[in-house]
C-alpha positions as CSV (number, residue, x, y, z in Angstrom):
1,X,35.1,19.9,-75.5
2,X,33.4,21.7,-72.3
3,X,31.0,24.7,-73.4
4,X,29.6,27.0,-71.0
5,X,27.6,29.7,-72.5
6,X,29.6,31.3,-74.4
7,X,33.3,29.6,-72.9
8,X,34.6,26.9,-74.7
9,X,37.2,24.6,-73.6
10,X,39.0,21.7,-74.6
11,X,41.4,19.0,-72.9
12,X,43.0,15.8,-73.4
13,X,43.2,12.7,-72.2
14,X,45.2,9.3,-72.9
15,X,43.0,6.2,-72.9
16,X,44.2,2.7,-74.6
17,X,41.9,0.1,-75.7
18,X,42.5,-3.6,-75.3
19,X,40.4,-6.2,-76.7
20,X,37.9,-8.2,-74.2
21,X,39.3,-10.3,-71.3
22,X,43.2,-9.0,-72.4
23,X,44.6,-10.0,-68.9
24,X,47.1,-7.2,-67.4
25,X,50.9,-8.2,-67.6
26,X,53.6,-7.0,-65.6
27,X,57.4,-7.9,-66.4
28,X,60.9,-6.4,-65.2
29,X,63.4,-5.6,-67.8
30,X,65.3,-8.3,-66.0
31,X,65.1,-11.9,-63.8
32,X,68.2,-10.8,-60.7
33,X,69.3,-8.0,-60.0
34,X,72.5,-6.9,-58.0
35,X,71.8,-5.3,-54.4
36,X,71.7,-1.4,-54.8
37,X,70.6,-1.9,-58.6
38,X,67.4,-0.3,-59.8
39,X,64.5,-2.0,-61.0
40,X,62.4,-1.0,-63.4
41,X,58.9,-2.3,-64.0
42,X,56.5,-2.1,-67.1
43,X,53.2,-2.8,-66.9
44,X,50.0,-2.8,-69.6
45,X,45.8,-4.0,-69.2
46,X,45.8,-2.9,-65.7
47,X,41.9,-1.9,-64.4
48,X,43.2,1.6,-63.9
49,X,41.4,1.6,-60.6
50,X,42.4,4.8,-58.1
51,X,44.8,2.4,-55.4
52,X,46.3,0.0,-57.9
53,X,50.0,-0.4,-57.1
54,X,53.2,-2.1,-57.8
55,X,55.3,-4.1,-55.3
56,X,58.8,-5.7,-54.8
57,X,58.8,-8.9,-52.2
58,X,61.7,-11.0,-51.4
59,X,61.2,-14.5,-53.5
60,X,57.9,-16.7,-52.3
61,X,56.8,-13.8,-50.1
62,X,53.8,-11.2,-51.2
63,X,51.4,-13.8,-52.3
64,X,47.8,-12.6,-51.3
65,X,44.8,-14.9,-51.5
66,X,42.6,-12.8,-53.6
67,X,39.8,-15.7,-52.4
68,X,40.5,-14.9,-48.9
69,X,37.8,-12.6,-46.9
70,X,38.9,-9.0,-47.7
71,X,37.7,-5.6,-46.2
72,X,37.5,-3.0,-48.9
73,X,40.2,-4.7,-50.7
74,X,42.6,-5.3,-48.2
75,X,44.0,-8.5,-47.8
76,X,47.0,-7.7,-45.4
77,X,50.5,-7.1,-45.3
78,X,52.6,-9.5,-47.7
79,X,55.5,-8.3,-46.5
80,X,56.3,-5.6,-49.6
81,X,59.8,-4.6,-49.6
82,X,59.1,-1.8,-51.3
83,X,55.9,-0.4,-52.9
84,X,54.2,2.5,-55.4
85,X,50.6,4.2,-56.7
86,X,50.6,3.8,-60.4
87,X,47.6,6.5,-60.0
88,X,45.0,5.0,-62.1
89,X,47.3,4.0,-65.1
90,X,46.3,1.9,-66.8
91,X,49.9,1.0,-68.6
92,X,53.1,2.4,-67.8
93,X,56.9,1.7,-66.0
94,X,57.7,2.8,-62.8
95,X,61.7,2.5,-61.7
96,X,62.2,1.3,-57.8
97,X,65.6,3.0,-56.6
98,X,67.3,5.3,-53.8
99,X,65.3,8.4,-55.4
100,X,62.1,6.3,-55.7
101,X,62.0,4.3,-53.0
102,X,60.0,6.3,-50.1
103,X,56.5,4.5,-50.1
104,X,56.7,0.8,-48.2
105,X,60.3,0.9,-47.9
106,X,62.6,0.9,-44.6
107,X,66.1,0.8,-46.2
108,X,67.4,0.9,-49.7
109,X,69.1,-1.1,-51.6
110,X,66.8,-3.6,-50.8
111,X,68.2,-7.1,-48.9
């Protein structure tokens, strides 16, 4: 609740609570996926930080050494086939298709 003077207002926010050291997890409602097909991706115990993102590399690729010397974060490009903000979230899904697919991608379906 926000008072000022005589103005009250309220609002709402979601929050979740995980227990200490509850690593985030991120899964695909599948393992393959046809050429063209959409991809959905659910994710929960992320940091909820302001960049955190999702990404779609081909097999082996996209692996950054999070040891590695890093400016603000940055590690390079991995070679994301596609990518997305999950704007702070700290769980959600996100869907990666031809409506979607505008951030980090030169072509859909992805090959």
């Amino acid at each position: 609740m926000l008072v000022q003077g005589t103005t009250m207002g309220g609002g709402r926010s979601t929050f979740h609570l995980y227990p200490p050291g509850t690593p985030p997890s991120v899964r695909t409602d599948k393992t393959t996926y046809r050429e063209g097909e959409a991809i959905r991706v659910d994710w929960a115990a992320g940091p909820g930080w302001k960049w955190d993102w999702l990404g779609v590399t081909r097999r082996g690729a996209g692996y950054v050494n999070v040891q590695a010397t890093c400016t603000g974060g940055y590690c390079g490009d991995a070679d994301y086939l596609v990518w997305r903000y999950v704007d702070a979230a700290t769980e959600g899904s996100a869907v990666f298709d031809a409506t979607t697919a505008s951030q980090g991608v030169t072509t859909w379906p992805l090959k």
